[in-house]
C-alpha positions, 0 to 999 in steps of 0.5 A, spaced: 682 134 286 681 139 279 674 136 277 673 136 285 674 143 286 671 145 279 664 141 280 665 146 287 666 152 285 660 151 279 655 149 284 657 155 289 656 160 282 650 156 280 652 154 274 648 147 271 649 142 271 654 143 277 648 146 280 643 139 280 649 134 279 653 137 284 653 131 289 655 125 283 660 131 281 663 131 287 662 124 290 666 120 285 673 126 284 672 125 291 673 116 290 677 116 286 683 122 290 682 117 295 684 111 291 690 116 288 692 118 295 693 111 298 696 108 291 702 114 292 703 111 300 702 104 299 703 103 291 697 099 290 690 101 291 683 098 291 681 101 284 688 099 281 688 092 285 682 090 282 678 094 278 673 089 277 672 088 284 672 096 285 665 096 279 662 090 283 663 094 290 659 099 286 654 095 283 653 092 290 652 099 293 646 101 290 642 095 293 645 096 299 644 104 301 636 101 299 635 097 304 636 104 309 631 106 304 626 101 306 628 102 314 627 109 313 620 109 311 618 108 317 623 112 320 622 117 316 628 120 319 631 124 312 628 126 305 630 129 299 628 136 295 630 139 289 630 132 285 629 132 276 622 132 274 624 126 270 623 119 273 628 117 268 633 122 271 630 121 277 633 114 278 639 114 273 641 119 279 639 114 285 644 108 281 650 113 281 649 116 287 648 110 290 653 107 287 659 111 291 657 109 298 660 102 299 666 104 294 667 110 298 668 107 305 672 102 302 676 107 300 677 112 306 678 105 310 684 102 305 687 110 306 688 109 313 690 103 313 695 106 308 698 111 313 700 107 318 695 108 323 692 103 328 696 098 325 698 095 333 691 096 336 691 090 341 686 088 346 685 082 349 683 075 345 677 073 347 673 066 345 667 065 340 662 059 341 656 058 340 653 062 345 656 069 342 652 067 336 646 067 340 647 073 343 649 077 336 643 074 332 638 076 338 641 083 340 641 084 332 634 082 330 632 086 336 636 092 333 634 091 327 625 091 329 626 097 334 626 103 328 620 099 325 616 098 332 618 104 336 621 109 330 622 116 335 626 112 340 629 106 336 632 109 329 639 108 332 639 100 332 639 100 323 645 102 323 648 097 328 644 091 327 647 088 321 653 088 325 650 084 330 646 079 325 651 078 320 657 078 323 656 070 326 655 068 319 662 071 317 665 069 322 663 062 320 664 061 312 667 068 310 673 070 308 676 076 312 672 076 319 671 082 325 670 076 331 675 072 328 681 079 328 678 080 335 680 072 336 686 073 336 687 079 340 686 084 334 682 090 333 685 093 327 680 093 321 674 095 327 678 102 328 680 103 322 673 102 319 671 107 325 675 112 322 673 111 316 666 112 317 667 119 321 671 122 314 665 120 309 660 122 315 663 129 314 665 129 307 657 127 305 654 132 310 658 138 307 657 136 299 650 136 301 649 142 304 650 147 299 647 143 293 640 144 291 639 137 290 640 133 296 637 130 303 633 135 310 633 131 315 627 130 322 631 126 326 627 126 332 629 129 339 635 133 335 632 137 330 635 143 334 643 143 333 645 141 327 652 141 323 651 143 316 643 139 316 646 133 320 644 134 327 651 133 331 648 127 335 648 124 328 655 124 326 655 118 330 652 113 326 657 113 321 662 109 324 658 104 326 655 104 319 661 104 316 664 097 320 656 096 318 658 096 310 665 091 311 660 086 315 654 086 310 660 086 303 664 079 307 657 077 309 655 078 301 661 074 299 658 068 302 653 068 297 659 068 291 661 062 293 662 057 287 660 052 291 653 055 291 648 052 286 649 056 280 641 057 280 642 062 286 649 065 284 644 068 278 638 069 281 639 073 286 642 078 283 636 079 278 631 079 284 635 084 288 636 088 280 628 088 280 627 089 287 631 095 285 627 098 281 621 097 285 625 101 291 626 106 286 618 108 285 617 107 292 623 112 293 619 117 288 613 117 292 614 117 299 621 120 300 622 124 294 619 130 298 619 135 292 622 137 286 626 143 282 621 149 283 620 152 276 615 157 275 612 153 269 609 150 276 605 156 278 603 159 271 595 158 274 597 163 278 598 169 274 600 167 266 602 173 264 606 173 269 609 168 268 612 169 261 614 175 262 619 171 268 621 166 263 622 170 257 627 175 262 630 168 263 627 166 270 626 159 269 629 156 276 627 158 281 632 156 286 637 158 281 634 165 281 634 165 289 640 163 290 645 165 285 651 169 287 647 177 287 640 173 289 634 176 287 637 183 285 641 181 279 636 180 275 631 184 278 631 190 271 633 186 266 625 182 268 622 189 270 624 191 262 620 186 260 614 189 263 612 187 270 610 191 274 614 192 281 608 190 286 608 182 281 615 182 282 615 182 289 610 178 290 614 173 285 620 173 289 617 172 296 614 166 291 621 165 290 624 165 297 618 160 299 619 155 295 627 154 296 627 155 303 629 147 305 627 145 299 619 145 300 618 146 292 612 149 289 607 143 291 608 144 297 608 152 296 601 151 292 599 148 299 602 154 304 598 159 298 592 155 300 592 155 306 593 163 305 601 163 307 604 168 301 610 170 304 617 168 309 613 173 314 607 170 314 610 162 315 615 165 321 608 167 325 605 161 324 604 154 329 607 148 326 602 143 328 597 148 326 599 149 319 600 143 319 593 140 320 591 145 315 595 143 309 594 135 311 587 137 309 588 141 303 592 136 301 586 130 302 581 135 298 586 137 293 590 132 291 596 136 292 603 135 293 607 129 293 606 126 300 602 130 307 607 134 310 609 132 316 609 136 323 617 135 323 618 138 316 613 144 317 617 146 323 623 146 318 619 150 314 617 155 319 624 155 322 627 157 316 623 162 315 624 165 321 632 164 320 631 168 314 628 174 316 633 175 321 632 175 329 631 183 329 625 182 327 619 181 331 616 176 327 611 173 332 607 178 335 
């Protein structure tokens, strides 16, 4: 909890590496309070039980979260900003960050379970054939093909279908099943699993909202009422997706069997090491939308310029925004330099730009072309219009990591507008 409150309280001053790190900086403090509260309630915890179980949890856990990774580029449903400008950074990131995802479900379930909480949750037995697993199998793959075929209305089904698909399996060979609970009248792990699910939901959406490096999301049909930067209607996915993790870890469990040819029990774990890899560069060039803006990216600009930002200290540039006095605090000690008020303003609606939702300097550079050079100038513009602008500098160019999508530039433009304040008669 000190190291939780510590990596906090840096990220809110800015201060590195609390800043950029701050959602591994806070997401394993966190794990490892959990673990410590259910081992104080139950004197036993997942960690203390098993820490060899609790690292291959973790290792699994990075796979895992790429498989939504892999659903998500059709989707297209979230992206991410802020990221470092080395590959290697880049992906050393998304093995301790992904890695908390399993073990963090896992560990909020063993807490409720250790409270005491739905520990008599009966219903009626019912009896599993054949038949259910037909069902399951069909209404699974059939949840698990919509977010690929009908992305705008189907993205809901890839956080149930791998309930669906692989609980029969489960069922069938591994050791702990949800059918076979609901067998014999008990639904005790399904709600607690349920419950679990909501506390990571809200624990994931509010380390991420204040952090420079993180996800924006363009859900469709619900980019209007959000909470922190998840639509509200989102929060409803995390139940399920955490039943969805305890159904996929059994399922996985099947595959340790020692009965199973020593062949598979080694290759499948480098297949989906390598396959890892490979979804890593697909990540940094399809969902990796922008990375940390610093005013060496935009020196063509105005050289000169430039220098004398970063020799006042200004390298950052979401640092410089968003540090506690904002642009202010540094607004003498840059003009004691000799840059003149007018490229100083200029320089700070630069700034502002390139931080509002993380749009990054390659995408500034595509606004600026577009001849967008301020908060106000982007609050007046149309989405769709600017959008198609941008696209097609972005063809002639080069520029940018990925074409900005219509759903991002209404983001964009939002912010802006949000920005400026609602007095302001932006749009005349």
């Amino acid at each position: 909890m000190a190291a939780l409150a510590a990596s906090t309280v840096g990220m809110l001053l800015r201060v590195e590496p609390f800043a950029t790190l701050y959602y591994a900086l806070a997401w394993w403090p966190f794990i490892f309070a959990l673990d410590a509260l259910t081992l104080g309630l139950r004197g036993r915890s997942p960690l203390t039980k098993s820490p060899r179980e609790f690292l291959i949890l973790s290792a699994t856990s990075v796979p895992f979260w790429l498989t939504f990774e892999a659903w998500n580029l059709g989707m297209k449903n979230w992206y991410y900003v802020g990221a470092d400008p080395s590959w290697f950074a880049r992906w050393v990131g998304y093995i301790v960050c992904y890695a908390t995802v399993l073990p963090a479900i896992f560990e909020a379930a063993a807490l409720v379970a250790a409270t005491g909480l739905f520990k008599t949750v009966r219903v009626r037995p019912i009896r599993v054939g054949p038949w259910l697993y037909v069902w399951f199998w069909a209404l699974g793959g059939t949840l698990l093909l919509l977010p690929l075929v009908l992305p705008n209305y189907g993205f809901p089904g890839v956080w149930l279908g791998f309930i669906f698909l692989l609980e029969p399996f489960n069922h069938r060979f591994a050791r702990r099943s949800l059918l076979r609970q609901w067998e014999e009248g008990s639904l005790r792990t399904l709600t607690r699993l349920l419950v679990s699910g909501l506390i990571c939901g809200l624990a994931w959406e509010t380390f991420n909202t204040h952090a420079l490096t993180k996800w924006i999301y363009t859900v469709p049909f619900f980019e209007g009422l959000k909470l922190f930067e998840m639509p509200l209607a989102g929060f409803l996915g995390f139940p399920p997706f955490a039943v969805e993790c305890y159904v996929v870890v059994q399922f996985l469990g099947i595959l340790r069997s020692p009965l199973l040819p020593k062949a598979i029990r080694l290759g499948v774990p480098v297949a989906v090491g390598l396959g890892s890899l490979g979804m890593f560069h697909v990540l940094d060039t399809h969902t990796v939308n922008s990375l940390q803006p610093r005013v060496s990216h935009l020196e063509e600009l105005a050289p000169q310029e430039a220098a004398l930002l970063q020799r006042a200290g200004v390298d950052r540039l979401d640092l410089w925004v968003s540090a506690p006095g904002g642009l202010k605090k540094k607004r003498e000690e840059i003009l004691a330099q000799g840059l003149s008020r007018e490229a100083l303003e200029r320089w700070e609606a630069l700034a502002v730009m390139a931080t509002l939702k993380g749009m990054g300097t390659e995408n500034l550079k595509l606004m600026l072309e577009a001849g967008i050079s301020s908060p106000r100038d982007l609050a007046r513009q149309d989405p769709k219009d600017l959008g198609e602008r941008m696209r097609d500098i972005q063809r002639s160019k080069g520029w940018g990591r990925q074409p900005p999508r219509d759903a991002q530039v209404r983001i964009w433009v939002n912010e802006a507008k949000g920005a400026l304040g609602p007095k302001r008669n932006l749009c005349g």
